[in-house]
SEFI-246212 format. One record per residue (C-alpha): residue in one letter; x, z, y. Coordinates in steps of 0.25 Angstrom, whole numbers, always signed. Each point is the difference from the previous one (the first is absolute). Layout:
BEGIN
   aa      c1      c3      c2
    A       X       Z       Y
...
//
This chain:
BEGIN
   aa      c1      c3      c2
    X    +444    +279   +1332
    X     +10      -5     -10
    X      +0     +15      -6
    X     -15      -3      -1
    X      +2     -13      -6
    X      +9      +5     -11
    X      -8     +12      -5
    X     -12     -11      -2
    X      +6      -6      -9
    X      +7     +10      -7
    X     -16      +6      -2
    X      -6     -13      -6
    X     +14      -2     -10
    X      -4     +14      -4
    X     -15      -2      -1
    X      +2     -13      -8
    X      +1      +5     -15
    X      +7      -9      -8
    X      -8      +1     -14
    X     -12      -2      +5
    X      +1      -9     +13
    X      +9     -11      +3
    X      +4      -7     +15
    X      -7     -11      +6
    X      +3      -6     +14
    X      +6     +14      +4
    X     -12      +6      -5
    X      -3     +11     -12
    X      -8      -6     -10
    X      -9      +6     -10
    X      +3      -6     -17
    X      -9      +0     -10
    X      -2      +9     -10
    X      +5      +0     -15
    X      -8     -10      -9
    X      -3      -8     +13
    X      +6     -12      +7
    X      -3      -4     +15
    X     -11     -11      +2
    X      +5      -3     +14
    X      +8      +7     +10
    X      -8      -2     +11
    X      -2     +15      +4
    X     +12      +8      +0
    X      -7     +13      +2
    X     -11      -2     -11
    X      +6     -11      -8
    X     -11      -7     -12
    X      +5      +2     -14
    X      -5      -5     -13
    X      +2      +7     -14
    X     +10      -9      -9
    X      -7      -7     -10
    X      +1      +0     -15
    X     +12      -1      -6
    X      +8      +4     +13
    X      +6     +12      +6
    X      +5      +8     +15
    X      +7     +13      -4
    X      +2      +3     +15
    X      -4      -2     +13
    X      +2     -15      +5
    X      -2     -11      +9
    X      +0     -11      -8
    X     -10      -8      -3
    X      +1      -1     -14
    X      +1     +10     -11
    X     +10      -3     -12
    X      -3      -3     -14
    X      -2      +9     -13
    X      +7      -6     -11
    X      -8      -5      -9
    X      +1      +9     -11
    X      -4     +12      +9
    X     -13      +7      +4
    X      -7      -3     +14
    X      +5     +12      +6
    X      +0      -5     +15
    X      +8     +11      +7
    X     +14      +2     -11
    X      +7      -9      -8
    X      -2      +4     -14
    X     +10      -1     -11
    X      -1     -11      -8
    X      -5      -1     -15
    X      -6     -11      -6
    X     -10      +0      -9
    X      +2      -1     -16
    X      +3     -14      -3
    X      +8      -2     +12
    X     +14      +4      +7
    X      +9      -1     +12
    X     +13      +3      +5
    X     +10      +4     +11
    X      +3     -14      +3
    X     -12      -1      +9
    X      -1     +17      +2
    X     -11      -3     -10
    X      -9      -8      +8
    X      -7      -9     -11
    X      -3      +3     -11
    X      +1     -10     -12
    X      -7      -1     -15
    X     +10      +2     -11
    X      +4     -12      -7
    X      -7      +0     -15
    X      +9      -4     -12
    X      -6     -13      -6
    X      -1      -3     -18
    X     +13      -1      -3
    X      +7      +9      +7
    X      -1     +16      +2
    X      +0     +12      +9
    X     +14      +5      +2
    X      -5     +11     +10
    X     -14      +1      +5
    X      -2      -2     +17
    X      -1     +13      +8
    X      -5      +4     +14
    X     +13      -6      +6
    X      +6      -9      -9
    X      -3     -13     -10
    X      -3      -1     -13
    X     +12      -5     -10
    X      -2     -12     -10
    X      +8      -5      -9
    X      -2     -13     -11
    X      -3      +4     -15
    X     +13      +0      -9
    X      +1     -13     -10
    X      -8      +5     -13
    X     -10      +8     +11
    X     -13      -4      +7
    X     -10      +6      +9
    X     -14      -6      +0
    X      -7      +6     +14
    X      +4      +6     +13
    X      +9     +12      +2
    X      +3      +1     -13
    X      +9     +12      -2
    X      +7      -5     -12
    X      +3     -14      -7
    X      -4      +1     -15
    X      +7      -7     -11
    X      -4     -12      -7
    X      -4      +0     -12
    X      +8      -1     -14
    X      -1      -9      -9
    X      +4      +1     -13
    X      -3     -13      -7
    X      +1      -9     +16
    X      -7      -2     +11
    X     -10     -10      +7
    X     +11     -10      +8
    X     -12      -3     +10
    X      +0     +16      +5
    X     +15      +5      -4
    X      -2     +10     +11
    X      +2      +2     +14
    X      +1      +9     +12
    X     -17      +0      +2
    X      -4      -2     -16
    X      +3      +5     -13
    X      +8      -9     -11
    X     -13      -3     -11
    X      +6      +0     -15
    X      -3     -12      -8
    X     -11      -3     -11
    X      +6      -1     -15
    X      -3      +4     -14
    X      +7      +6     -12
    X      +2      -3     -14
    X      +8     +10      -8
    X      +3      -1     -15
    X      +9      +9      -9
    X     +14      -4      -2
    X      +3      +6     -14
    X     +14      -4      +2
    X      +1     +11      +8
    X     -13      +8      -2
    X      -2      -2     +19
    X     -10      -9      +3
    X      +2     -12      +7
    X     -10      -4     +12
    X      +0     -12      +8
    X      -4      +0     +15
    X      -8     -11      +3
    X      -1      -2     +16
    X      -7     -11      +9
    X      +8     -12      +5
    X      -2      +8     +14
    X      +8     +10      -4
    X     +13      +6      +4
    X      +6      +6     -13
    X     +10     +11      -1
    X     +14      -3      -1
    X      +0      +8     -12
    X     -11      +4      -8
    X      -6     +17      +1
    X      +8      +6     -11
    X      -9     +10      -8
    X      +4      +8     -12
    X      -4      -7     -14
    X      -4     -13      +9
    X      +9     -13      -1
    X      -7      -6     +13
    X      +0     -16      +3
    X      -5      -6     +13
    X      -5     -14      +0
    X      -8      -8     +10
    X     -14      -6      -5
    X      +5     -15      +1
    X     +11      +1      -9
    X      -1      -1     -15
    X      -9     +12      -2
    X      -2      -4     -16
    X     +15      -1      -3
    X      +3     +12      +5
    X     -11      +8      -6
    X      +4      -8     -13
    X     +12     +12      -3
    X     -10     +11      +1
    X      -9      -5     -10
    X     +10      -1      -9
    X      -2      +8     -15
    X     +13      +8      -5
    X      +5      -8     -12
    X      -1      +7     -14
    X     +12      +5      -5
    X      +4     -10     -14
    X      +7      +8     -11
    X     +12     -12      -4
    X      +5      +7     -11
    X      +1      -3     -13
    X      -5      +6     -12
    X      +6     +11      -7
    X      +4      -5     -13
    X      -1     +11     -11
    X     +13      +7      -3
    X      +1     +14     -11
    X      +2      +9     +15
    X     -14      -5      +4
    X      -8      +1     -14
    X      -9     +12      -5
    X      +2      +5     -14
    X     -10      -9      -5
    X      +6     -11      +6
    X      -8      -2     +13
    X      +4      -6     +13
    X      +1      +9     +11
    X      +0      -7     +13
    X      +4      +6     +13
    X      -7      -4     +14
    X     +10      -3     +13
    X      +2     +10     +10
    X      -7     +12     -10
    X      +6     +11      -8
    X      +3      -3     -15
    X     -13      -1      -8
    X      -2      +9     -13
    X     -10      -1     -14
    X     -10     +10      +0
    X      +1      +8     -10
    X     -15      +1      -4
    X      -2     -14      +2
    X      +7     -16      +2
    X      -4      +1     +15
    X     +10      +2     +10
    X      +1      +9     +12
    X      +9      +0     +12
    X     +10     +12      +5
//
């Protein structure tokens, strides 16, 4: 009877497959399907299953009464675990075995992208250089301010999210025939930041003057006319080396050659 006993059992070990049934109170139980989970184990024989739902998976057989959960990023495939791949705009990592999947971070004005967000990894931002600025979001470079020749508005010098506004002025220019260039005055608002030296242009001696000074004595110079050159020396008093035949005077001009009688008439002409 023992013998008996032993070869029993030995038959229901061997009759119970492991993948697809499970032991319950010394009994072979039936598991439910892939893509299912069990609803009640009340019957071991015919056990009540019910399909995972969405956003849940079973890859085997099971007794569990619950499926597992899809990460978020993957499709509703309720019998495997699909690799994970987010869609554009978002990422995840190993850290989690890329369970979640987050939105890439988005580079605000006045900063820019260093390396743009992939499928597993963030995107890089990094602030706009002193003398740079970016206006919108994920701005891929930081543009220069502006130059300004003649100053810039001190209420928008510049700064990381706008661009540096040159200041209003006008020019007067007047030629300088001391040294045949002309000189121009640059007249700017109060509001304005001048240079620390004036631009430096070929043939151009250049001033910079804010509006509220004394605009009137500073134009003064320019107005100025070049004074007549005034001949301070004296007459040429007659002498035998500077009379003609017939007794003329013969005068010479500064600065010019000798001047000669005509020989056809008293008029002189110059060499």
């Amino acid at each position: 009877l023992t013998g008996l006993v032993c070869v029993t059992l030995l038959y229901l070990v061997s009759c119970c497959e492991e993948e697809t049934h499970y032991w319950k109170q010394d009994k072979c139980c039936k598991k439910c399907g892939p893509g299912k989970r069990m609803l009640v184990d009340d019957n071991c024989e015919d056990p009540r299953c019910q399909d995972c739902q969405d956003g849940e998976y079973q890859s085997g057989y099971t007794s569990k009464t619950k499926c597992e959960r899809q990460p978020s990023c993957d499709p509703s495939d309720k019998t495997s675990l699909s690799k994970c791949q987010c869609e554009a705009g978002y990422y995840c990592t190993q850290d989690d075995d890329c369970n979640t999947c987050r939105e890439h971070k988005v580079c605000k004005p006045g900063q820019r992208v260093v390396r743009k967000g992939s499928p597993v990894s963030d995107t890089v931002c990094e602030a706009c250089k002193n003398g740079t600025f970016s206006t919108h979001d994920s701005a891929d470079t930081c543009e220069e301010w502006a130059i300004c020749e003649y100053g810039y508005d001190k209420n928008a010098p510049g700064s990381s999210t706008s661009d540096r506004i040159c200041g209003e002025y006008t020019v007067k220019c007047d030629l300088a025939f001391s040294d045949c260039q002309y000189d121009c005055l640059i007249v700017s608002k109060t509001d304005t930041v001048l240079p620390k030296q004036a631009p430096k242009i070929a043939g151009l001696n250049i001033r910079t003057l804010h509006q509220d000074a004394d605009v009137e004595r500073a134009i003064q110079p320019l107005n100025q006319q070049p004074e007549e050159d005034v001949d301070t020396s004296g007459p040429v008093s007659p002498t035998p080396s500077n009379r003609t035949e017939n007794g003329n005077v013969v005068d010479q001009e500064q600065g010019k050659g000798p001047v000669y009688p005509s020989a056809e008439s008293n008029s002189y002409s110059h060499l």
